[in-house]
C-alpha positions, 0 to 999 in steps of 0.5 A: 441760772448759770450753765456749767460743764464738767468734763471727767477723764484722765486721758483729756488730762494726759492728752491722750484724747483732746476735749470736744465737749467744750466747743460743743456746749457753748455752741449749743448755748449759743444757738440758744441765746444762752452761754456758758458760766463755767468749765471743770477738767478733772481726772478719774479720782472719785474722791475729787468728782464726788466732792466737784458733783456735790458742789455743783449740786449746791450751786443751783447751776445747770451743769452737764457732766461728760464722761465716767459712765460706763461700767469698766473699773476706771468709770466713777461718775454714777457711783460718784453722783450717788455719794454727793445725793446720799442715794443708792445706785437702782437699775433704772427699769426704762434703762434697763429695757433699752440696754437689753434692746440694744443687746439684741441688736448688736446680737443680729440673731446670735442667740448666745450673744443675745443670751440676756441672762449671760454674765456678759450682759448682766454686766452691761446692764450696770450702766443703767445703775443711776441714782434712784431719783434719777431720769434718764437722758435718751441715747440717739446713737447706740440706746444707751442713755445718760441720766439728769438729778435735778437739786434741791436749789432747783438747778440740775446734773445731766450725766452723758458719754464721754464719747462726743457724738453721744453727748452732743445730741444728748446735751441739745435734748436735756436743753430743749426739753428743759430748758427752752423758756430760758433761751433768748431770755436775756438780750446779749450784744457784743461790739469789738475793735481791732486797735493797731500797735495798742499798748493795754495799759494805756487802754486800760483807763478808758475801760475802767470808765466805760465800766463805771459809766455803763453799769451791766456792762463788760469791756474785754481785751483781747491781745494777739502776739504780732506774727512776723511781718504783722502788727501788733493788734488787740481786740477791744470790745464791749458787752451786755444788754444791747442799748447799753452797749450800743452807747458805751460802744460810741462813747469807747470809740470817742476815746479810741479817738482821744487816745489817737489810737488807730483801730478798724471795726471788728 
């Protein structure tokens, strides 16, 4: 199964607020001995998130979706993951037991605060309105939690807060919970140079050979801009299934040499 992200918010757009959830998910893969396939920026335009969801959901993939679920005006996710399911949007009855938990709380003995039948709370009360085939993803921070539709193609959306410290533990739960028989299910290595003064195009023949003679196997390079009074450098390696990229590691290194290029391991 591939892994996705989707991160929902005009002010990541703007850059009003800078994305964290992206760093975030592909160290939690990584500890997983997962990694991520694919990442999507879209802004608070229904028609687009619905149309991303219901591709996503077609997919298969494992996709995590942050941000939009709140129940200001400006927050379309859930109403958006119910058009791509064709569902109706339900209050989930563990979700709403765990909104008005958290209502009480934030109260602290005020009983007009904690009055759960004021229009205050049973507005709060929408963001536990979620797809009516949805489960919910518990919340460690304040309660509130996110909710997961699993696909017909056996993949599945986790939905979470746009806030990251409410989605990174969110996110780890809806891995390990779910997921953990695929973690450290497929052997990954990568093996990498450092080549001085390289030109990519006179490397670039010799990682079309490494690719063609390893198959599975993915060569990348990495240019760097030479800062003033550094030198040129970029980063050659190879990826894949460890005994095969050991090989086309030595066999890339002998053509380093062929090549006279002057490189260092990374």
């Amino acid at each position: 199964m591939a892994f996705g992200i989707i991160i929902i918010g005009d002010e990541i757009l703007s850059g009003r607020r800078s994305d964290k959830h992206l760093a975030k998910i592909i160290e939690l893969l990584g500890e997983r001995g997962l990694s991520l396939d694919w990442a999507e920026y879209i802004g608070d335009d229904p028609q687009r998130i619905t149309a991303t969801l219901k591709r996503s959901l077609d997919s298969g993939d494992i996709v995590f979706s942050c941000g939009g679920i709140g129940a200001t005006p400006d927050d379309h996710t859930r109403q958006c993951a119910a058009a791509a399911l064709g569902q109706p949007l339900v209050l989930h009855p563990e979700a709403k037991l765990l909104i008005q938990q958290r209502i009480v709380e934030m109260a602290e003995g005020d009983s007009a605060k904690a009055d759960l039948s004021s229009a205050e709370n049973l507005h709060r009360l929408k963001m536990g309105e979620f797809p009516v085939s949805s489960a919910i993803i518990p919340n460690p921070f304040n309660r509130i939690p996110g909710f997961s539709v699993r696909s017909a193609q056996g993949g599945a959306v986790y939905f979470v807060p746009g806030f990251p410290v409410m989605a990174a533990p969110m996110m780890a739960w809806a891995l390990d919970t779910h997921h953990s028989h695929l973690f450290h299910s497929v052997p990954h290595l990568e093996k990498a140079v450092i080549v001085y003064d390289g030109i990519e195009s006179t490397l670039t023949p010799l990682m079309e050979a490494l690719e063609a003679e390893f198959g599975g196997v993915k060569v990348f390079s990495l240019p760097s801009v030479a800062a003033e009074g550094r030198r040129r450098q970029i980063e050659l390696g190879v990826k894949g299934a460890p005994e095969l990229v050991e090989r086309a590691y030595l066999r890339m290194l002998e053509g380093l040499q062929a090549l006279r290029q002057e490189y260092v391991p990374n």
